[in-house]
NULO-184409 format. One record per atom (N, C-alpha, C): residue in one letter; x, y, z. Coordinates in steps of 0.05 Angstrom, whole numbers, padded with zeros to 5 digits, always signed. Example, Ala and Ser with C-alpha at 12.3 -4.5 7.8 and 13.67 -1.06 7.14 Angstrom:
BEGIN
A+00264-00114+00156 A+00246-00090+00156 A+00264-00066+00156 S+00257-00045+00142 S+00273-00021+00143 S+00258+00001+00157 
end
This chain:
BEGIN
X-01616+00170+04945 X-01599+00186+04964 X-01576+00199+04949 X-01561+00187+04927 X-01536+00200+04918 X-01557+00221+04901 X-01576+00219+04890 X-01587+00236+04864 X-01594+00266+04883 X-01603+00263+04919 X-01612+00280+04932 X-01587+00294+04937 X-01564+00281+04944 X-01533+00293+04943 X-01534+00312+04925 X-01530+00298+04904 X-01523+00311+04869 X-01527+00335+04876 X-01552+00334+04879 X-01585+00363+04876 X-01571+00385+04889 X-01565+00377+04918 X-01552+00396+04931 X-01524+00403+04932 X-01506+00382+04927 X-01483+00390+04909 X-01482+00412+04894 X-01500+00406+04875 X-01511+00426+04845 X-01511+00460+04858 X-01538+00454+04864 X-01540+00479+04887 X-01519+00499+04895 X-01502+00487+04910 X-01472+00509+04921 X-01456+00508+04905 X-01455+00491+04884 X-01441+00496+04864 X-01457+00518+04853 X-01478+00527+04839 X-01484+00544+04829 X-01486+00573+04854 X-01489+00567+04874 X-01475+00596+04893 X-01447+00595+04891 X-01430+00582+04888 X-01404+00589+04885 X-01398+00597+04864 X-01399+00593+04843 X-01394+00613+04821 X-01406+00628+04820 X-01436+00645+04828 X-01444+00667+04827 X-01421+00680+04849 X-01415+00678+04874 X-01408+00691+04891 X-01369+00693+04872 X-01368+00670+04876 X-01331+00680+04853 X-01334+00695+04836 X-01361+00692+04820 X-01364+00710+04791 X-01359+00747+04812 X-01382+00749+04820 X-01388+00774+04835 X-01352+00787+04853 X-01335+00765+04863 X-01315+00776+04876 X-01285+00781+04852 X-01288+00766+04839 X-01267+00761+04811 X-01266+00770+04791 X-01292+00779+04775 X-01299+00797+04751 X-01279+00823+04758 X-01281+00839+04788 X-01271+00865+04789 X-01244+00855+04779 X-01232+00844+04799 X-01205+00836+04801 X-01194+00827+04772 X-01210+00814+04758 X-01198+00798+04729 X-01197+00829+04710 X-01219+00841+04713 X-01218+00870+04698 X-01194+00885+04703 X-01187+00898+04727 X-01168+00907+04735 X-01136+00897+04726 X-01139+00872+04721 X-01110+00865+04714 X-01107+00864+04682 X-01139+00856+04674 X-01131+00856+04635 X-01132+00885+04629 X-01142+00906+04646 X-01137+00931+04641 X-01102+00946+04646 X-01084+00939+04664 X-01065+00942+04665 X-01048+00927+04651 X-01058+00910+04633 X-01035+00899+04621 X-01041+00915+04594 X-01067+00909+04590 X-01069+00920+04557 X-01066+00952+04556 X-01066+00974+04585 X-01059+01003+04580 X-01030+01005+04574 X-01011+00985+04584 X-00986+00983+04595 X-00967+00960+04573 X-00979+00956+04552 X-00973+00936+04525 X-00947+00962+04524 X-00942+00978+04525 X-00917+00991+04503 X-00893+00997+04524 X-00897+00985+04555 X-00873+00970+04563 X-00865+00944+04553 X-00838+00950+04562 X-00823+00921+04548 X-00831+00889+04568 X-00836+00899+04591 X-00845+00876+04610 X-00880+00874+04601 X-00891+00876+04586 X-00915+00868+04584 X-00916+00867+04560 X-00896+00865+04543 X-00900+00859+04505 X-00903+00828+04511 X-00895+00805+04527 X-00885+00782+04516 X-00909+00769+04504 X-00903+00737+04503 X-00925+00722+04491 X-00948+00714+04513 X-00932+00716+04538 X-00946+00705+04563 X-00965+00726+04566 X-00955+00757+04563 X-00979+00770+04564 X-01001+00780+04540 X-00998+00769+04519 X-01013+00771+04497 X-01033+00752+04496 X-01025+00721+04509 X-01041+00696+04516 X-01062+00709+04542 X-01053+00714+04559 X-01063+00731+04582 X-01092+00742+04579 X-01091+00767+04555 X-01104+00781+04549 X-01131+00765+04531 X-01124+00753+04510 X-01131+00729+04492 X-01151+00712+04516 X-01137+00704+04531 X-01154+00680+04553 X-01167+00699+04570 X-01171+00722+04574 X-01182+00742+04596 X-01208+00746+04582 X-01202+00766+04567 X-01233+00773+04544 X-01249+00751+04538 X-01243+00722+04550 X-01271+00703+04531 X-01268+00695+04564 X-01252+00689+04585 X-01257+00674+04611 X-01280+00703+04614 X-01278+00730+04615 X-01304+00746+04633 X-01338+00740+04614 X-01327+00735+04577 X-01351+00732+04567 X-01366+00708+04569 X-01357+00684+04574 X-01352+00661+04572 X-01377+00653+04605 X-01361+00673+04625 X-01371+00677+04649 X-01409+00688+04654 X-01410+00709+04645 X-01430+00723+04642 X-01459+00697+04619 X-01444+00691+04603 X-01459+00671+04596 X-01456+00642+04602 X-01448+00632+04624 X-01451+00609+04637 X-01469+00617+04655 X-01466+00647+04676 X-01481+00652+04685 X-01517+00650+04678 X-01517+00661+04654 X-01545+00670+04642 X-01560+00636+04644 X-01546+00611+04628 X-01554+00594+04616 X-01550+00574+04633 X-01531+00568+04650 X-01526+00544+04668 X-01538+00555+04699 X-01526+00584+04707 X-01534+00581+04742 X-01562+00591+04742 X-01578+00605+04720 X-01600+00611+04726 X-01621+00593+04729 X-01616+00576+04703 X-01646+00557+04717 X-01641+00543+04743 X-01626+00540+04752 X-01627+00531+04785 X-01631+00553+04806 X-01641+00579+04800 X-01641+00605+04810 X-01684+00603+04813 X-01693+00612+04835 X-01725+00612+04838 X-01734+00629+04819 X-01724+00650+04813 X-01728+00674+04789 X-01739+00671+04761 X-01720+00647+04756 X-01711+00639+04726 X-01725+00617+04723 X-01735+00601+04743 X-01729+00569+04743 X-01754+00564+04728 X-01777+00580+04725 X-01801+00575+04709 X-01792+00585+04681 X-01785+00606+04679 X-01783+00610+04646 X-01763+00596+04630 X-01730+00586+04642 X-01729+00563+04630 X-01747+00536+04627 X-01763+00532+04645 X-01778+00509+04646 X-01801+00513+04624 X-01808+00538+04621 X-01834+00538+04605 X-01823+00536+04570 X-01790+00540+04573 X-01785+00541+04543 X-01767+00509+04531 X-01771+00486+04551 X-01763+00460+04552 X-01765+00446+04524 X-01789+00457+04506 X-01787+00437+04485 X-01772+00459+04455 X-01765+00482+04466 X-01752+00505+04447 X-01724+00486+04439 X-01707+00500+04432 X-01683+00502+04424 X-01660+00514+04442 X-01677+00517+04466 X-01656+00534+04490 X-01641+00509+04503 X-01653+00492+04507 X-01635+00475+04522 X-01614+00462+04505 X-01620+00452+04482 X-01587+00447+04458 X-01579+00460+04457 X-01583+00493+04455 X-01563+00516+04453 X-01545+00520+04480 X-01566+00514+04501 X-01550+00518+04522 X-01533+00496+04527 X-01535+00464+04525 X-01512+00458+04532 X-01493+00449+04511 X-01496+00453+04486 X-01472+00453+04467 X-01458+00487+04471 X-01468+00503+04472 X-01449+00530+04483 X-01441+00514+04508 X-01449+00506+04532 X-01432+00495+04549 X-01404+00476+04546 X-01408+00464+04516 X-01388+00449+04507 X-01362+00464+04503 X-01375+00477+04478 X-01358+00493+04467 X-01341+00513+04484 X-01352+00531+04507 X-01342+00545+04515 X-01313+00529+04534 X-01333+00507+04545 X-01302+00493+04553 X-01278+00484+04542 X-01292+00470+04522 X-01263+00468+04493 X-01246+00494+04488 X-01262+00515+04489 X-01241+00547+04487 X-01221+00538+04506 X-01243+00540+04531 X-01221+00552+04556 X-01197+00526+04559 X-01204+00502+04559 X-01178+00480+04564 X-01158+00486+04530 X-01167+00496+04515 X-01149+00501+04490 X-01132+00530+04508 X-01143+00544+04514 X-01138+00564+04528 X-01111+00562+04546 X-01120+00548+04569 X-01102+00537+04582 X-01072+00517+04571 X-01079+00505+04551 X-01059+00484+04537 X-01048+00508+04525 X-01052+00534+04505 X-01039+00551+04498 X-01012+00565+04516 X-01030+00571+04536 X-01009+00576+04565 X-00986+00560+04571 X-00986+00541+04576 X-00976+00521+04582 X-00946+00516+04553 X-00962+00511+04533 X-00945+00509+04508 X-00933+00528+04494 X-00933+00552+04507 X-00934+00582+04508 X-00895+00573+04528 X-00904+00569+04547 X-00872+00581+04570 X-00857+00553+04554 X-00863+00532+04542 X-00852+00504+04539 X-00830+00521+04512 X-00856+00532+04488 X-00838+00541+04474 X-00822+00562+04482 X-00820+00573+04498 X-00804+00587+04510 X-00780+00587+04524 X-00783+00568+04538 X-00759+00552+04547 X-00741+00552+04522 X-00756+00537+04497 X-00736+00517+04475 X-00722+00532+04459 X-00739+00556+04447 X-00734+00572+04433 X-00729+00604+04428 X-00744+00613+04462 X-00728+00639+04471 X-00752+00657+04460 X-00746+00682+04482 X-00777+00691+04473 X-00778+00709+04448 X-00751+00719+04435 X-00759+00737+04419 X-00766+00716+04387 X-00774+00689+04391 X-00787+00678+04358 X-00817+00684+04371 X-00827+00688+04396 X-00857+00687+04395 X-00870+00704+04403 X-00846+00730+04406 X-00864+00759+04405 X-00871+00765+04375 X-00855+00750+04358 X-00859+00747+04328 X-00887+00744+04321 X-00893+00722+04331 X-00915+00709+04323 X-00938+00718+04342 X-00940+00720+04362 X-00966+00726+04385 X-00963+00747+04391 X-00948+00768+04382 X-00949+00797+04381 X-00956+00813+04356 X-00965+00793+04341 X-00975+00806+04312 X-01005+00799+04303 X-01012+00800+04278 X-01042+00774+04281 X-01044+00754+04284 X-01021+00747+04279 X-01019+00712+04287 X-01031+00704+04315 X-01037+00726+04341 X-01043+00716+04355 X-01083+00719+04354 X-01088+00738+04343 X-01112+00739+04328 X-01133+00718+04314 X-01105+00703+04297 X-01123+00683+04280 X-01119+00656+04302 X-01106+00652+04322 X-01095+00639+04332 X-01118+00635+04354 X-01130+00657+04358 X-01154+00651+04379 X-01173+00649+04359 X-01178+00662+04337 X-01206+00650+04317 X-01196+00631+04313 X-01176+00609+04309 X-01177+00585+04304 X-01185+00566+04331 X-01174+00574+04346 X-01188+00553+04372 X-01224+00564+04380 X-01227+00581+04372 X-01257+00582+04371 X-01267+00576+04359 X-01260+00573+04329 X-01276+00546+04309 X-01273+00516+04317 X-01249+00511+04324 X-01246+00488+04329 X-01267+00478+04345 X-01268+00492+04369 X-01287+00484+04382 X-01317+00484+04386 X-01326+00505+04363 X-01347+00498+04350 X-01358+00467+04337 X-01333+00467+04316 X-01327+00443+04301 X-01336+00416+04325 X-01325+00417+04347 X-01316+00388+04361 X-01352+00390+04374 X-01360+00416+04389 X-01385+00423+04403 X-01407+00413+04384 X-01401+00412+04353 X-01426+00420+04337 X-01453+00395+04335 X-01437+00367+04342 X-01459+00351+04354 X-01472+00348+04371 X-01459+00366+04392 X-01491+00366+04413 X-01505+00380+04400 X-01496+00416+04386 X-01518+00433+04378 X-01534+00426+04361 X-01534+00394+04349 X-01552+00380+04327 X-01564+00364+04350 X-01572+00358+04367 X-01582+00334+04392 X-01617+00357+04392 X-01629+00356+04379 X-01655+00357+04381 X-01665+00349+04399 X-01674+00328+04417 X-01684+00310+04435 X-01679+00320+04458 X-01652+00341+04466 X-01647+00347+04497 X-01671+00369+04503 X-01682+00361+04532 X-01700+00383+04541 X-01698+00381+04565 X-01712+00402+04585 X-01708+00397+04614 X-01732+00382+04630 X-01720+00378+04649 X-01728+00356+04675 X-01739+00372+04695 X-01763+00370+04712 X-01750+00369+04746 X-01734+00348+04758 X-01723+00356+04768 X-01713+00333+04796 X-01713+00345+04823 X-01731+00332+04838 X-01724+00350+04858 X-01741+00379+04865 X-01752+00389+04841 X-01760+00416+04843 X-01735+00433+04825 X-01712+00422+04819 X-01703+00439+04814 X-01708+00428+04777 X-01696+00452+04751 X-01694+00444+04726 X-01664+00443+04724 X-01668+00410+04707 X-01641+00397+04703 X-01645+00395+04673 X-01617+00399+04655 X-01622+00385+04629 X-01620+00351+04630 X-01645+00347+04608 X-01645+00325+04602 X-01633+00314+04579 X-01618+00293+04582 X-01599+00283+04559 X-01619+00248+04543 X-01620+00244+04532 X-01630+00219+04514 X-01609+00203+04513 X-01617+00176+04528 X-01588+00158+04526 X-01572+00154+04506 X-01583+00161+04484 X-01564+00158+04452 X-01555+00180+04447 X-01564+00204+04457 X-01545+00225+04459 X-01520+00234+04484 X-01525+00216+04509 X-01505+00226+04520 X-01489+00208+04520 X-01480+00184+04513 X-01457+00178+04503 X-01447+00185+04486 X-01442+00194+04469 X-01437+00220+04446 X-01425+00241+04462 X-01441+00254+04478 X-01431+00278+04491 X-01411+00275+04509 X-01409+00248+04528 X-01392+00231+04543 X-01360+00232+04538 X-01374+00212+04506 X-01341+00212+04494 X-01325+00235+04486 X-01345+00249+04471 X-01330+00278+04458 X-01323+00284+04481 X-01330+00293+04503 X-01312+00311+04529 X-01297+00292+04534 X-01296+00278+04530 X-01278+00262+04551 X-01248+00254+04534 X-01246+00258+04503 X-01227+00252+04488 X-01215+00285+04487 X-01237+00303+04483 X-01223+00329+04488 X-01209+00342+04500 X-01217+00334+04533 X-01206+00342+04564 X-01178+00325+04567 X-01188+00294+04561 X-01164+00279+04558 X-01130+00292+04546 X-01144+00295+04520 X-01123+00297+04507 X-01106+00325+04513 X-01123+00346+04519 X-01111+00375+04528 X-01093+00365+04552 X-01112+00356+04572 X-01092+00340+04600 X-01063+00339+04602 X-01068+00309+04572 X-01042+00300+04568 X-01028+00314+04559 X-01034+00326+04538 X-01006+00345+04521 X-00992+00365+04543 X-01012+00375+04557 X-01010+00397+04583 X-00987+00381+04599 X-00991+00364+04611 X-00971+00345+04636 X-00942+00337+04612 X-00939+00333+04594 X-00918+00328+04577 X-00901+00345+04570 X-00921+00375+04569 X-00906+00400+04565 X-00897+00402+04593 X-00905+00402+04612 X-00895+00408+04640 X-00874+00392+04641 X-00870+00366+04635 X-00853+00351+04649 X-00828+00364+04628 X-00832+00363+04603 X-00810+00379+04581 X-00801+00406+04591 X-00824+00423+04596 X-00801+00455+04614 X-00791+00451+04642 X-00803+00431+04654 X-00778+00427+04680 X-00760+00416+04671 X-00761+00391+04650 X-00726+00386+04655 X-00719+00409+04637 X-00729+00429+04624 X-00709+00451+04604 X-00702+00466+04631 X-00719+00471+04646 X-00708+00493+04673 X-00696+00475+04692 X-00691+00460+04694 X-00669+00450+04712 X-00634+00449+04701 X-00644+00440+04678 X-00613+00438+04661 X-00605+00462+04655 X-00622+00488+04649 X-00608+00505+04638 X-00594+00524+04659 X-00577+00530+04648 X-00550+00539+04661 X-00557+00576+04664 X-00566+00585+04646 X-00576+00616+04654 X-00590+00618+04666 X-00577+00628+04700 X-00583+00634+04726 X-00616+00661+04724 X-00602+00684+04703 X-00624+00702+04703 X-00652+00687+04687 X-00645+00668+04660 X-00673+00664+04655 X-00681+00642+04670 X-00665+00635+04681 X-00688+00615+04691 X-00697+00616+04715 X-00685+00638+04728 X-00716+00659+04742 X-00735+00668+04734 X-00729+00679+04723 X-00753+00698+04707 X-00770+00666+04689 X-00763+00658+04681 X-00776+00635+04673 X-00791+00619+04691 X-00783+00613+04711 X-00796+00600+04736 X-00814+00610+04748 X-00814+00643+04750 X-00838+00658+04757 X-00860+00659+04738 X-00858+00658+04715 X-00877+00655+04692 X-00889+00636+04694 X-00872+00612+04692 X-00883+00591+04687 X-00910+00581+04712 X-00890+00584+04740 X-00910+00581+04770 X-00933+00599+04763 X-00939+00618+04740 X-00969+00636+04741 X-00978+00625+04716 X-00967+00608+04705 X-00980+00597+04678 X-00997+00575+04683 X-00983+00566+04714 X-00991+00530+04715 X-01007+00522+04726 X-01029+00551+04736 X-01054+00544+04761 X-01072+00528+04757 X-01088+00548+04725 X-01107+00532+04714 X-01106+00501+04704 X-01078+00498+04696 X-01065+00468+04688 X-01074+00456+04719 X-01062+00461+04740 X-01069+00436+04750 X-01110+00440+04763 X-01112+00453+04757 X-01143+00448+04757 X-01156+00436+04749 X-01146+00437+04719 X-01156+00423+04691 X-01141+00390+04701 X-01125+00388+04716 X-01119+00352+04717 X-01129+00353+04751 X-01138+00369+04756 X-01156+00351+04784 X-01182+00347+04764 X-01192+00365+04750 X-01221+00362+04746 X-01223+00336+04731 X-01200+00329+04711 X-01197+00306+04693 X-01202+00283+04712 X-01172+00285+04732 X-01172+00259+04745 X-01200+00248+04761 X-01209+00266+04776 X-01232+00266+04789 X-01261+00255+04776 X-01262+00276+04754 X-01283+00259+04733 X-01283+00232+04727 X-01253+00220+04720 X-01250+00198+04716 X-01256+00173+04734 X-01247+00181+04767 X-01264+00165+04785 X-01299+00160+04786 X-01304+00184+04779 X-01333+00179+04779 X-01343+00168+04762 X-01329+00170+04738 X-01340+00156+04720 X-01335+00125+04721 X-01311+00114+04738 X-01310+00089+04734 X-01320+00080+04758 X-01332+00090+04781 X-01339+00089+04806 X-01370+00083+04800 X-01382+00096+04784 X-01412+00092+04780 X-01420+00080+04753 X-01430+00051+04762 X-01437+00032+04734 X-01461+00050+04713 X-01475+00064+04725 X-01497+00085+04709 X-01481+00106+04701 X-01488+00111+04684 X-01474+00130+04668 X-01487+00166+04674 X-01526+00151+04679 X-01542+00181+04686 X-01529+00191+04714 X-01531+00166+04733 X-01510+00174+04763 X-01491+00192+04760 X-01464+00188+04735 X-01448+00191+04735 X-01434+00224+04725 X-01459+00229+04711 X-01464+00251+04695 X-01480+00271+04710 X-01492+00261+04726 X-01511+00278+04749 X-01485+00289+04771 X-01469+00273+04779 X-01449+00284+04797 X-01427+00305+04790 X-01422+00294+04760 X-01397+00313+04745 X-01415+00333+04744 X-01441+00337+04740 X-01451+00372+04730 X-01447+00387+04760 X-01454+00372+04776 X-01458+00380+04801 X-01429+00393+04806 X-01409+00375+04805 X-01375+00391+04811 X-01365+00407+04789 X-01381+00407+04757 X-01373+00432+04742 X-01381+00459+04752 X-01391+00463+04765 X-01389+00489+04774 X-01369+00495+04795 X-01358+00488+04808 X-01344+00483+04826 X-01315+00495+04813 X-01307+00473+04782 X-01280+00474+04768 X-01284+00486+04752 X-01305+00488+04747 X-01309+00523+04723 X-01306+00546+04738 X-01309+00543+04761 X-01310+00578+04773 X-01269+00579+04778 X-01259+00554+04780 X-01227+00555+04788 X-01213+00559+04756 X-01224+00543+04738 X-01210+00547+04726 X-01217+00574+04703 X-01232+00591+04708 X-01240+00616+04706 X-01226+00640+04718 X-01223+00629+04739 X-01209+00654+04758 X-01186+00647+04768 X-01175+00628+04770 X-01154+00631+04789 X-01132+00638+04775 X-01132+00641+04746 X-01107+00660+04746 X-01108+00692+04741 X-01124+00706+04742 X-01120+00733+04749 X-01114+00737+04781 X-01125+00716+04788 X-01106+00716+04818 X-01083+00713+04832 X-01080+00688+04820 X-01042+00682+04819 X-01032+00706+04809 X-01036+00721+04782 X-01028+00748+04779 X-01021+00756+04794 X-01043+00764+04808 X-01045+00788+04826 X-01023+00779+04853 X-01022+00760+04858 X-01014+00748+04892 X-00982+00737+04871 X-00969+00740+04853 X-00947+00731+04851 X-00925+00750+04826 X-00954+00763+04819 X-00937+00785+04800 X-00938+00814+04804 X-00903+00812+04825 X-00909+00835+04828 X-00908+00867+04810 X-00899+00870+04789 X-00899+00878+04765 X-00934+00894+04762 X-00945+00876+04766 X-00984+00882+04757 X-00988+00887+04778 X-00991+00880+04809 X-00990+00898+04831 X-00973+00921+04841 X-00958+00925+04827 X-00949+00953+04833 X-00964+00972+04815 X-00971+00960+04787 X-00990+00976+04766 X-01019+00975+04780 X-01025+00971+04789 X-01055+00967+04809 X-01056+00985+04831 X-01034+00990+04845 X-01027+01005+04864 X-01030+01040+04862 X-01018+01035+04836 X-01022+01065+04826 X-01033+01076+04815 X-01060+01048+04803 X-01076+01068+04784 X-01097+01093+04782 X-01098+01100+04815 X-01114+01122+04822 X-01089+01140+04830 X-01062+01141+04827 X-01039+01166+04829 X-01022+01161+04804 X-01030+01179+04782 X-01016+01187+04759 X-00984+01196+04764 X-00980+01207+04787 X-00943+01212+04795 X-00946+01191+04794 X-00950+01172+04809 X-00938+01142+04819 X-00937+01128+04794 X-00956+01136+04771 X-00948+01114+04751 X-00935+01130+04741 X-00935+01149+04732 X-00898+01166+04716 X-00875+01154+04727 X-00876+01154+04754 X-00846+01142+04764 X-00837+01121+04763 X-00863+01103+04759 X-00856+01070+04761 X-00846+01062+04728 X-00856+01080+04709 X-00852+01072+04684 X-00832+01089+04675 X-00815+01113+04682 X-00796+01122+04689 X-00771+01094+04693 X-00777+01088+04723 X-00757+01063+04730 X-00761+01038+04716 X-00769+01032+04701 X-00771+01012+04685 X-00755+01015+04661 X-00754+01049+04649 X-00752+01064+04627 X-00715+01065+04632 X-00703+01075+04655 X-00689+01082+04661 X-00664+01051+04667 X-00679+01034+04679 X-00671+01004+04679 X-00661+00984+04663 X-00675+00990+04637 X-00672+00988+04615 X-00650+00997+04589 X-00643+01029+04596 X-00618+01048+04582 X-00588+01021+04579 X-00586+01017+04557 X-00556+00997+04569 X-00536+01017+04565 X-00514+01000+04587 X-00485+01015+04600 X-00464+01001+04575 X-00455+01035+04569 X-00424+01016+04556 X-00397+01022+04573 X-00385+00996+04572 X-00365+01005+04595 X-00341+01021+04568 
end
């Protein structure tokens, strides 16, 4: 009975991220396009929007191939020709790229996060220094090796191939290989988690104590669009963690978490070009106008003009 759950769990989980993919792709485009036309205003140089851009370009690529490799074989279309290629090399490829790509995105998110913290401490003009030059370049090739690096033992797991269950194709894991896979996610997610909730608890007390009324507005609004995916990433943590201590089988246990990764992969994919959009108003007024060329002269005019400093 829970494995018939799972199955259909699985299921709407894989319509929900097709249907988020299909409503969000526009929307996520639209906003990494107005920031990156709009880089040579002074409100879209910072680090927050350089991270932005950095986490945007691999959340749409990232997307498109979770699509291809995770929601299709549970798709009627697909579900035979992954099945007919079960003893290939598609199913280790597919779910060590499943590894990996998540290691990006929670490095991703911990960037964010450790992004407004240093910010708070040290003010933003040391880290337009650094994330406005190549540094922020090598800074995303380094978290994409890394997480090659950490992924690279599943992509050595020879033995994984797919299952029916159900009718539907599930990967199959070898009990000596998914404890391996178990721990590595689970010390990875962990530890991003934690550093993530430590940095939070460190920029609230910096924004409560600090005494500059203007930044620590403008700080507070950054930060409330930095912190979506964070708490996604600690429901999905905490949550996993019940199940895992909730179910003495470990295959149970692992059957349910795939079932709700689609669910927290489609949130923590999208929900911040959304928050964007529903809290920054700055990128919705740039959205507004991008089919009236007057309207964007004037808006970047008043920005231009806002800017001039007064000497008394």
């Amino acid at each position: 009975m829970i494995r018939v759950s799972a199955m259909s769990l699985m299921f709407v989980g894989v319509c929900f991220f097709l249907g988020a993919t299909l409503i969000s792709v526009p929307v996520y485009s639209a906003v990494l396009y107005v920031i990156a036309t709009h880089r040579r205003l002074r409100i879209f140089r910072s680090s927050f929007y350089a991270l932005t851009l950095s986490n945007g370009v691999f959340d749409l690529t990232s997307a498109i191939l979770f699509v291809a490799l995770e929601c299709f074989p549970h798709l009627t279309f697909a579900n035979e020709m992954f099945w007919n290629n079960r003893s290939t090399y598609l199913p280790t490829f597919s779910l060590g790229l499943t590894f990996m790509l998540l290691f990006i995105r929670i490095f991703g998110i911990a960037s964010l996060v450790l992004e407004r913290t240093a910010e708070a401490f040290y003010g933003e003009s040391v880290l337009e220094q650094l994330l406005n030059r190549p540094m922020c370049c090598l800074s995303t090739i380094f978290r994409w090796m890394v997480s090659l690096v950490l992924a690279w033992p599943v992509f050595i797991q020879m033995d994984i191939s797919y299952e029916k269950v159900d009718g539907e194709t599930m990967t199959f894991i070898p009990d000596h290989d998914i404890q391996v896979d178990v721990l590595l996610a689970a010390i990875v997610v962990c530890s991003c988690t934690l550093v993530c909730t430590l940095s939070c608890l460190f920029l609230v007390l910096r924004l409560v104590t600090n005494a500059q009324a203007v930044t620590k507005h403008s700080q507070y609004h950054l930060t409330l669009q930095s912190l979506g995916s964070y708490v996604v990433l600690l429901a999905m943590t905490i949550h996993f963690s019940v199940i895992y201590l909730q179910n003495p089988k470990l295959d149970t246990a692992i059957r349910q978490m795939a079932a709700w990764f689609f669910f927290y992969n489609a949130f923590l994919t999208y929900i911040h070009p959304w928050i964007l959009l529903l809290f920054n108003g700055e990128i919705r007024r740039r959205l507004t106008s991008l089919g009236s060329p007057s309207a964007t002269s004037k808006c970047d005019q008043l920005v231009h003009i806002t800017r001039i400093p007064i000497s008394i």
